[in-house]
MDAnalysis code that builds the backbone (N, CA, C; Angstrom):
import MDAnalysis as mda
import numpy as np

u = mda.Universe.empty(396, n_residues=132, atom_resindex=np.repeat(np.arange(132), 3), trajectory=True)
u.add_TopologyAttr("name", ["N", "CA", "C"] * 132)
u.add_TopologyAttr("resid", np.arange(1, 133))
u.add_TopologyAttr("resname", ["UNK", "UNK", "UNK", "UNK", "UNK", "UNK", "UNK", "UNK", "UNK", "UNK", "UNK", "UNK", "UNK", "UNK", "UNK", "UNK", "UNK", "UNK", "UNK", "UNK", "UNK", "UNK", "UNK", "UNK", "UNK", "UNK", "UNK", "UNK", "UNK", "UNK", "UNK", "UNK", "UNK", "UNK", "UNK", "UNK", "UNK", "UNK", "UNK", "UNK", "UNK", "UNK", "UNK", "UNK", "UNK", "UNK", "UNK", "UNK", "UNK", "UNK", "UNK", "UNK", "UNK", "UNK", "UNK", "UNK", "UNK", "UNK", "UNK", "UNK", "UNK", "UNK", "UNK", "UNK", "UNK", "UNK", "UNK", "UNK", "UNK", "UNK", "UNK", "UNK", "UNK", "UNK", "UNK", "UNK", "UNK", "UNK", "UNK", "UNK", "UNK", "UNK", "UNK", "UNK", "UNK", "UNK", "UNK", "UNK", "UNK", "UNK", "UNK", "UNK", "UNK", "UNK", "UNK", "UNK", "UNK", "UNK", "UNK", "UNK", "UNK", "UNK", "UNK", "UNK", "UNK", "UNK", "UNK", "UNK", "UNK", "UNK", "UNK", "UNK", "UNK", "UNK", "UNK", "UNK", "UNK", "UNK", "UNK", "UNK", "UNK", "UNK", "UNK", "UNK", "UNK", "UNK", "UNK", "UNK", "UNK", "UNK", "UNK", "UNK"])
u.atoms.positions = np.array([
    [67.015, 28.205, -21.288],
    [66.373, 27.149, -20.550],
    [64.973, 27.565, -20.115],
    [65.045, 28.799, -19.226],
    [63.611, 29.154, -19.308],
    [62.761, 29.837, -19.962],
    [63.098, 29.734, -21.179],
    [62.369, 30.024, -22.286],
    [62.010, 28.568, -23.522],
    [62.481, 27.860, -22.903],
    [61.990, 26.337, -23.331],
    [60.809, 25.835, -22.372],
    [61.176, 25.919, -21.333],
    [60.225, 25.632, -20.097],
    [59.148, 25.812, -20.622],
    [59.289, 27.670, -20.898],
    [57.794, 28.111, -21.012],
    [56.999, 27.955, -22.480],
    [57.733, 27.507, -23.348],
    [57.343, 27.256, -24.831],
    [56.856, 25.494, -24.518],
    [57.864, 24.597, -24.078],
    [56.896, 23.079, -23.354],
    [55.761, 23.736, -22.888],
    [55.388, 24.017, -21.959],
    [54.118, 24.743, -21.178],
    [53.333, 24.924, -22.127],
    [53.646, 25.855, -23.137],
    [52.994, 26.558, -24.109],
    [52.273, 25.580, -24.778],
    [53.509, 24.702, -25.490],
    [52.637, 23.510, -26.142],
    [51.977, 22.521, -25.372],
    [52.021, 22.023, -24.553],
    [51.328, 21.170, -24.139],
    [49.857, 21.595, -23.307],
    [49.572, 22.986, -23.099],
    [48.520, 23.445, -23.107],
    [47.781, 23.708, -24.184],
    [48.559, 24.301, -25.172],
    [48.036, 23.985, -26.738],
    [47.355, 22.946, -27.282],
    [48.114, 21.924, -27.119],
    [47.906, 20.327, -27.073],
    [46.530, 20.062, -26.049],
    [46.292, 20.167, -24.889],
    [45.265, 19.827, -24.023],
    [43.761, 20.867, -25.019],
    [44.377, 21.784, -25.334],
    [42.844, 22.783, -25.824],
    [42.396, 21.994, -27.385],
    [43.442, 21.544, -27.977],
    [43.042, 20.699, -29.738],
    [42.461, 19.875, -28.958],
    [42.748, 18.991, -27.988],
    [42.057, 17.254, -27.890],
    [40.254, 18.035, -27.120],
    [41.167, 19.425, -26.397],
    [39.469, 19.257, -25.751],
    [38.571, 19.868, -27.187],
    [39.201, 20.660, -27.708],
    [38.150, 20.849, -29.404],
    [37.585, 19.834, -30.002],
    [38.686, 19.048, -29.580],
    [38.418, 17.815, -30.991],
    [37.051, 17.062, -30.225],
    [37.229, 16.908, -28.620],
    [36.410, 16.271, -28.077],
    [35.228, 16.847, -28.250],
    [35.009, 18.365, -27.929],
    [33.751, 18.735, -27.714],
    [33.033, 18.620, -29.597],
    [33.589, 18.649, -30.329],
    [33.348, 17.892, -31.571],
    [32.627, 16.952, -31.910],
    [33.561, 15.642, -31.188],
    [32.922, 14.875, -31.062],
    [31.521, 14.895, -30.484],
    [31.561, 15.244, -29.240],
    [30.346, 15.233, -28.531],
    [29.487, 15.968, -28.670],
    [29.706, 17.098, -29.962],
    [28.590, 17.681, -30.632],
    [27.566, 16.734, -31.374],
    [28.783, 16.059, -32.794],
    [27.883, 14.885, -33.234],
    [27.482, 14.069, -32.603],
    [27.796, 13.466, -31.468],
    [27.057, 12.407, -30.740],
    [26.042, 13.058, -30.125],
    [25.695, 14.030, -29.578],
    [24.715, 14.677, -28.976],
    [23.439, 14.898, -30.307],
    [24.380, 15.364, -31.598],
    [23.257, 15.147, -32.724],
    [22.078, 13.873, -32.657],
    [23.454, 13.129, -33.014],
    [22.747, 11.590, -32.790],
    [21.671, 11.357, -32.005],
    [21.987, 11.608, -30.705],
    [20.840, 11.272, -29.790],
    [19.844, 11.658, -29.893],
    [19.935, 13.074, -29.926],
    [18.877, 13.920, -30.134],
    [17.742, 13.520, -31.489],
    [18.375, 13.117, -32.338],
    [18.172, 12.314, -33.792],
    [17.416, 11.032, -33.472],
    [18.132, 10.160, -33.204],
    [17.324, 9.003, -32.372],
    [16.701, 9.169, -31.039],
    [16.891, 9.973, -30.176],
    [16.099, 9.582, -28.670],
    [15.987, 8.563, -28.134],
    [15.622, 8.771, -26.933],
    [15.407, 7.691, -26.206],
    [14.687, 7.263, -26.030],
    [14.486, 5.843, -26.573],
    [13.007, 4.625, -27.096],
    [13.404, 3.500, -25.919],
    [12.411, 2.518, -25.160],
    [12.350, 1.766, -24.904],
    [12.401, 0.547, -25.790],
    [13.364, -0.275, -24.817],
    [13.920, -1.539, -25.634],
    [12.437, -2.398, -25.896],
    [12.683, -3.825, -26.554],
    [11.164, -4.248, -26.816],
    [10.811, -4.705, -25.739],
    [12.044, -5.753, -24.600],
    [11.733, -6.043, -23.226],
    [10.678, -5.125, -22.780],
    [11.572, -3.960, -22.377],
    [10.717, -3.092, -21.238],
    [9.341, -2.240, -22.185],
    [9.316, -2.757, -23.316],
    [8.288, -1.982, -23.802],
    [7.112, -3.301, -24.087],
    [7.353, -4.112, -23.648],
    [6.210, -5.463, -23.576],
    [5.615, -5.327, -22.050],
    [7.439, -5.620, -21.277],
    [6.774, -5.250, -19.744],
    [5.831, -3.955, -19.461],
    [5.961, -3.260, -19.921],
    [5.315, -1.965, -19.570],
    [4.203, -1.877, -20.068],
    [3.953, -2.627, -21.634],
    [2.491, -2.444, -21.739],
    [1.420, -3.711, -21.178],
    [1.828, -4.402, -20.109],
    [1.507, -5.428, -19.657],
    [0.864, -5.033, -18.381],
    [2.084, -4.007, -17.630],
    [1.198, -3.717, -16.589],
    [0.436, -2.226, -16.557],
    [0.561, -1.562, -17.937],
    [-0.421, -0.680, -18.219],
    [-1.932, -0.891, -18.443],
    [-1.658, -2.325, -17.908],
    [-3.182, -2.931, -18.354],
    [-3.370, -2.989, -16.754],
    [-3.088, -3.085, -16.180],
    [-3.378, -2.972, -14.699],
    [-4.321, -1.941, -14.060],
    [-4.027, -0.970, -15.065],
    [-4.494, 0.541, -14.387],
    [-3.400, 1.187, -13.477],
    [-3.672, 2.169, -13.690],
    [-2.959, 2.976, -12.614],
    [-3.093, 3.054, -11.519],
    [-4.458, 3.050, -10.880],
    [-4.387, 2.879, -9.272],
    [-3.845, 1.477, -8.820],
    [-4.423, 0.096, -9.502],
    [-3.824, -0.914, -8.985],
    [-2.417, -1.206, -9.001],
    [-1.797, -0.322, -10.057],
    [-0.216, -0.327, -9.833],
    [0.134, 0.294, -8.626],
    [0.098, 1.283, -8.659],
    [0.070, 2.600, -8.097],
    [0.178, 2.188, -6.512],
    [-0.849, 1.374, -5.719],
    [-0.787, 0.625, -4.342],
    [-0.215, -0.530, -4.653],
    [-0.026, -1.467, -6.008],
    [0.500, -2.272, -5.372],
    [2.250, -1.963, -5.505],
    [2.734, -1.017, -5.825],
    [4.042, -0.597, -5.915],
    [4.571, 0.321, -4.410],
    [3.246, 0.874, -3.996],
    [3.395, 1.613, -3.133],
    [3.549, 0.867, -1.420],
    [2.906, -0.739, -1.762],
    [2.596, -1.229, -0.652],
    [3.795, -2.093, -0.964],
    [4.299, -2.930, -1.628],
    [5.572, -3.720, -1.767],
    [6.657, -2.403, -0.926],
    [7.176, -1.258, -1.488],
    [8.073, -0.843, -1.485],
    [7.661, -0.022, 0.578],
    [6.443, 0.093, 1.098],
    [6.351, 0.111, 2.795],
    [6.304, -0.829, 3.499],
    [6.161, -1.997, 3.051],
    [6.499, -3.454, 3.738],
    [8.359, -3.506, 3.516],
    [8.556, -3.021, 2.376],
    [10.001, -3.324, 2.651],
    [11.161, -2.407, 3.685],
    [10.412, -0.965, 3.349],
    [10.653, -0.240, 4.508],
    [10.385, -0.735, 6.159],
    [9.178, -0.997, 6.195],
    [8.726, -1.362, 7.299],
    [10.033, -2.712, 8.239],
    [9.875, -3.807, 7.124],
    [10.712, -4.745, 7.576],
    [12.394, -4.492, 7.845],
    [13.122, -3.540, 6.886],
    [14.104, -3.179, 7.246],
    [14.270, -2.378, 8.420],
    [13.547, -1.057, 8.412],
    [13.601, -0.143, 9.256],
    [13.566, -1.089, 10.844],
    [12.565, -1.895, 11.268],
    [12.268, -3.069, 12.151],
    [14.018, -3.920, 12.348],
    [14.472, -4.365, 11.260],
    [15.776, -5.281, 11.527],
    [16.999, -4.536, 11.838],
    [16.859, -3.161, 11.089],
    [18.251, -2.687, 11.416],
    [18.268, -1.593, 12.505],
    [16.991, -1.636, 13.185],
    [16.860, -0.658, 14.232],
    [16.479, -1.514, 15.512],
    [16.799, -2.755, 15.491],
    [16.456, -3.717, 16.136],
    [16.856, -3.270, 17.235],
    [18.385, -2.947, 17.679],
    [18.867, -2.477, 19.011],
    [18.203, -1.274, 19.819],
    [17.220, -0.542, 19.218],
    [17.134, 0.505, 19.991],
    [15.782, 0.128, 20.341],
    [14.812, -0.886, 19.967],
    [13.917, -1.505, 20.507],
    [13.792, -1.834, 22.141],
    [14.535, -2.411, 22.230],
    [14.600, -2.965, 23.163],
    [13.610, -3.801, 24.465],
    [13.792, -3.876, 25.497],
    [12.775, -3.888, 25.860],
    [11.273, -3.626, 25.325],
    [11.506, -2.271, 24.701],
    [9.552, -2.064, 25.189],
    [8.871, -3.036, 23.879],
    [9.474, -3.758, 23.374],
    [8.714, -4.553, 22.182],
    [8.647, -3.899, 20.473],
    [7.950, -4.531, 20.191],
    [7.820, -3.856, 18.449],
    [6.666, -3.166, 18.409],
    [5.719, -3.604, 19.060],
    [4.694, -2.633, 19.041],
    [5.208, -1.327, 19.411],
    [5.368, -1.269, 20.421],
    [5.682, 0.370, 20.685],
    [6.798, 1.037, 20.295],
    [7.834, 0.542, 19.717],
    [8.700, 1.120, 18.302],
    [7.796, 1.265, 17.369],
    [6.745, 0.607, 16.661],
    [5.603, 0.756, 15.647],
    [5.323, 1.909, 16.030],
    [4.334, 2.147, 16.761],
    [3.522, 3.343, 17.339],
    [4.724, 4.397, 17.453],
    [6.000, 4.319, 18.022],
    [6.574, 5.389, 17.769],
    [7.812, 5.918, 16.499],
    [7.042, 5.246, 15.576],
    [7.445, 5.541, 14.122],
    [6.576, 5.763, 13.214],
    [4.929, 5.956, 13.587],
    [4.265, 5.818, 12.434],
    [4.716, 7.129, 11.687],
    [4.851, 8.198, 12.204],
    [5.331, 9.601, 11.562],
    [6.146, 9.138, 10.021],
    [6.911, 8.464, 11.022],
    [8.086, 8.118, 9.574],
    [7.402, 7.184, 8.386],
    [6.760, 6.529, 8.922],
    [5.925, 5.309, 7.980],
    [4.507, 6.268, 6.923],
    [4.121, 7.107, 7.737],
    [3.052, 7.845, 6.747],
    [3.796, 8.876, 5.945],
    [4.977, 9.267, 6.214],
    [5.505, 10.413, 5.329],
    [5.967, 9.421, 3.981],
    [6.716, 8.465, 4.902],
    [7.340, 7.844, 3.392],
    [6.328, 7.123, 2.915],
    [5.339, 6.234, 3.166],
    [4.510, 6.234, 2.359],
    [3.706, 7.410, 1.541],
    [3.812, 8.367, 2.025],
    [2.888, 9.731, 0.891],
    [4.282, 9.646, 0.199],
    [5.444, 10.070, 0.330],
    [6.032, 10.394, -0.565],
    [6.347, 9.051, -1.817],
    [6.108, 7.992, -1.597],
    [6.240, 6.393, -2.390],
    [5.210, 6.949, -3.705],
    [4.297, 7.206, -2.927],
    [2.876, 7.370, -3.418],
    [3.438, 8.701, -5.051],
    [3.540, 9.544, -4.184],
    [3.692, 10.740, -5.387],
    [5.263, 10.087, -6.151],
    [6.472, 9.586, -5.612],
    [7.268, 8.976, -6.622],
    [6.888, 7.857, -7.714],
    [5.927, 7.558, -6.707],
    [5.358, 6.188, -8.084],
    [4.293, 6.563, -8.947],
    [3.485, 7.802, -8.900],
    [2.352, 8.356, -9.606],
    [3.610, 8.804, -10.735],
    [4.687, 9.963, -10.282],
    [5.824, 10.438, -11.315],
    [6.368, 9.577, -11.698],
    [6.620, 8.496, -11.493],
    [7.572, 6.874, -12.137],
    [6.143, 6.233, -13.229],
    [5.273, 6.748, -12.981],
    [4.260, 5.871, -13.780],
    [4.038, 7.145, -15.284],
    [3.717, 8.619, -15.015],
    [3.996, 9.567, -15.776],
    [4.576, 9.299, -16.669],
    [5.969, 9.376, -16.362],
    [7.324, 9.090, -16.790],
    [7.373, 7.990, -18.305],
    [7.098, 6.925, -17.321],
    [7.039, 5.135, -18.367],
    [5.649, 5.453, -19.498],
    [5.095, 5.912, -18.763],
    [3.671, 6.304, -19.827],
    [3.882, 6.992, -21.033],
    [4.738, 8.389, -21.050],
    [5.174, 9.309, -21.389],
    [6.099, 8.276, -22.548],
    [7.002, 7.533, -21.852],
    [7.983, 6.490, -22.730],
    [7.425, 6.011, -24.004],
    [6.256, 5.236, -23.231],
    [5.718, 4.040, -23.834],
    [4.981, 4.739, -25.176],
    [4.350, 6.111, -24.973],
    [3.695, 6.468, -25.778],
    [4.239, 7.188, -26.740],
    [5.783, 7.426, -26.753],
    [6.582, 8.280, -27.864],
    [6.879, 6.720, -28.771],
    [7.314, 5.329, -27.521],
    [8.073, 4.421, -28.326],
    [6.536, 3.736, -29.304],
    [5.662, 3.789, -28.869],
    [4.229, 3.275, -29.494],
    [4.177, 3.871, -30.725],
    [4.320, 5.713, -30.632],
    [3.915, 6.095, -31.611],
    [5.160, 6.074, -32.887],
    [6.998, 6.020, -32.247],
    [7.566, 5.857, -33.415],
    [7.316, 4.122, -34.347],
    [6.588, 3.100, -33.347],
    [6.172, 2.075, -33.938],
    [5.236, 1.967, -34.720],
    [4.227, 2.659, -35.061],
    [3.179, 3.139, -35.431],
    [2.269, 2.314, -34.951],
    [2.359, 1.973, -33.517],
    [0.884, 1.373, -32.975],
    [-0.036, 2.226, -32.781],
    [0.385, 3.693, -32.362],
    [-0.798, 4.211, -31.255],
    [-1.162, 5.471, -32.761],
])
């Protein structure tokens, strides 16, 4: 009996190591693949993108940076509403700008690297198109 036990055991760990072979197999060739094809922007986001590459970069650049601190601004304002209190919004303002200039610098350098990034995209998917 317990030498069946341990021969079940046996096999069915046996069994778990073939499927994980077989898997990592698999996911060799699929990793081929990718690597083979890469990652191209669809035509959507590769129209959108060269649309507002016409913008320039700085005018993206603030106007991505200023959408996304107004939205901070307005949330941070609604869901911190209770600790306002009394003294008004102004002086919750004034005693948050800390928080409002950090995350705006940091918007700033995520959206300069988010613009990198799409650029970087646009110009591998351009060149397997043979535009650029």
């Amino acid at each position: 009996m317990f030498i069946a036990k341990r021969f079940s055991i046996m096999a069915s760990v046996a069994c778990y190591l073939i499927r994980c072979e077989t898997t990592q197999v698999t996911r060799t060739e699929l990793s081929k693949e990718i690597i083979k094809l890469g990652k191209y922007m669809n035509d959507k986001v590769f129209q959108i993108w060269h649309q507002k590459r016409e913008q320039g970069f700085f005018s993206w650049l603030s106007k991505s940076t200023l959408g996304s601190f107004a939205f901070y601004l307005v949330f941070s304002i609604a869901f911190q509403y209770s600790s306002i209190g009394e003294q008004g919004i102004a002086s919750f303002v004034k005693s948050q700008w800390v928080n409002y200039v950090l995350f705006t610098g940091l918007m700033i350098v995520a959206n300069g690297l988010l613009w990198l990034y799409r650029e970087s995209s646009y110009k591998k998917e351009a060149c397997r198109r043979n535009i650029m």
